[in-house]
N, C-alpha and C positions, 0 to 999 in steps of 0.2 A: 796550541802554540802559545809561549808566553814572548815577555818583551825578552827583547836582546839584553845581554849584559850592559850594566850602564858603566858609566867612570867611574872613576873613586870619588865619595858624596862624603858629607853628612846630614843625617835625619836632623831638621829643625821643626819640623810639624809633623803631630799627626791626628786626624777627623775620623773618627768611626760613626758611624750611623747606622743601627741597628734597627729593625722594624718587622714587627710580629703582628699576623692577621687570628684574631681569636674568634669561633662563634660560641655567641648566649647561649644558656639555658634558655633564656627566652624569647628566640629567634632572632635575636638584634646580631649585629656587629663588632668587637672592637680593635681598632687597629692603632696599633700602637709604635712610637718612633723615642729613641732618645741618640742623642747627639753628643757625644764626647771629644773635646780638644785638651792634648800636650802641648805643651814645648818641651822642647829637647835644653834649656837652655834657662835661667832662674828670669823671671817673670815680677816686674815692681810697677807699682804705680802708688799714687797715695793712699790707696785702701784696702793696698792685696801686695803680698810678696810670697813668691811662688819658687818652691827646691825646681831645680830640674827635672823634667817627668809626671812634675806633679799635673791636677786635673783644672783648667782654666774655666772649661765651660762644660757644663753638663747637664741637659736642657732636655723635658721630657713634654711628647704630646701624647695627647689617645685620643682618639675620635670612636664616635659611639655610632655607627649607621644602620640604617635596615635595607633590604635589597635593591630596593630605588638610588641605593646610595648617599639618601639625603642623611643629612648629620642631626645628629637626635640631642647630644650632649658631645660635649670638649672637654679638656681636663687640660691643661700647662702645668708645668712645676718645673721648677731653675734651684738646681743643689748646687751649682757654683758657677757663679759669672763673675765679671771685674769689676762690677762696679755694683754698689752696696742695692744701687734704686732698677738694677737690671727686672728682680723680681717680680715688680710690681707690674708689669706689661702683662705678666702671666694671664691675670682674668680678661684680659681686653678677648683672648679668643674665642670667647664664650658666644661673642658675640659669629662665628661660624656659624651656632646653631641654624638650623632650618635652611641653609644653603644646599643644594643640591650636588655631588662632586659630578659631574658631567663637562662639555664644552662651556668656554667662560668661568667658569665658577674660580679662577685662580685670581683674575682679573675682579673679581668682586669681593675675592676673601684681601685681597690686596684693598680695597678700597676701604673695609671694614676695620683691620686691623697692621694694614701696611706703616711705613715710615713710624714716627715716635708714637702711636698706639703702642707698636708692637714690637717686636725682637727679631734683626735683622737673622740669626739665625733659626729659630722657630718656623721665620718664613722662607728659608731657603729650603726646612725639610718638606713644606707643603708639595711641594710636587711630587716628590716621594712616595710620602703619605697616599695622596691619591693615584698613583700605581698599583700599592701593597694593598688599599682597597676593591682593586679590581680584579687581580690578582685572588684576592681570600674570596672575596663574597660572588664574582660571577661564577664559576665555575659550579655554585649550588645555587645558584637564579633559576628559576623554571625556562626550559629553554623554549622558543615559539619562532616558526621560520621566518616570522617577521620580525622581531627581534635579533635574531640571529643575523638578519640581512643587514640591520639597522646598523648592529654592533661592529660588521664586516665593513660597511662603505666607511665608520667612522677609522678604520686601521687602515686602509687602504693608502700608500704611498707616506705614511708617517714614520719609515726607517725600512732601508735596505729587504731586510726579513718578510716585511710588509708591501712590498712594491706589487704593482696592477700586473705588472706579468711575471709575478713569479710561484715559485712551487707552493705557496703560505696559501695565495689567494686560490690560486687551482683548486686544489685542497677541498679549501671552504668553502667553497662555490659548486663543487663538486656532494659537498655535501649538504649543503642547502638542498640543492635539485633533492636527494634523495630524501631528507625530509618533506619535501611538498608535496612527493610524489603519492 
């Protein structure tokens, strides 16, 4: 099902956000995000004047993890923002390193490199980021019924799909049992 037909519009924005999960050669992780913004519409300020269409922001992360999910290495780079000093935020993310992506850890990478450390968009793709790593790297995690149970209570009523009585959790709990069994 898609949306209904809209009204008659015009595009004045557009955000892509792309994000690839890779595994090493050498059992690590790396998941990768860049972030691209248009206008539809010529873009000025005193240190950037932008055709229409052209690319305003375009802002790359990679995180390096191992199956713990703790971040081993960061990497930022910014190929075009608006203002000349946006770049220099880039190394602030390094400091990630050796945070764990689990519960809380958003709230602590915030703390780290939130507000003028960092780059208000870099930090909007962090949540992202930590999906695409869970996404790439659990499904080749060693599975254990404990683990498994653990992984389940933490999705439990966190969106629709996931709700405590529905066919998602059945499922998994159905197959827990036959692991332990």
């Amino acid at each position: 099902m898609s949306l209904s037909e809209p009204v008659a519009r015009e595009q004045v924005n557009s955000r892509d956000l792309q994000l690839r999960g890779y595994r090493r050669e050498d059992g690590l992780w790396d998941i990768e995000g860049c972030l691209t913004d248009r206008r539809s519409y010529e873009f000025k300020n005193p240190w950037l004047r932008l055709e229409p269409g052209a690319v305003l922001h375009r802002m790359w992360l990679r995180f390096t993890v191992d199956d713990r999910f703790v971040i081993h290495k960061v990497e930022a780079a910014m190929d075009a923002t608006p203002f000349p000093s946006c770049s220099a935020a880039a190394g602030s993310y390094r400091r990630l390193e050796g945070l764990r992506i689990a519960p809380g850890w958003l709230r602590e990478a915030r703390e780290r490199v939130g507000r003028v450390a960092g780059c208000t968009h870099l930090m909007e793709m962090l949540p992202s980021m930590a999906t695409m790593t869970f996404q790439t790297v659990g499904p080749f995690r060693k599975r254990t019924p404990e683990g498994e149970a653990k992984q389940l209570e933490g999705m439990i009523d966190t969106c629709h799909g996931w709700r405590a009585d529905g066919e998602a959790v059945r499922d998994r709990r159905a197959k827990l049992a036959d692991m332990e069994a």
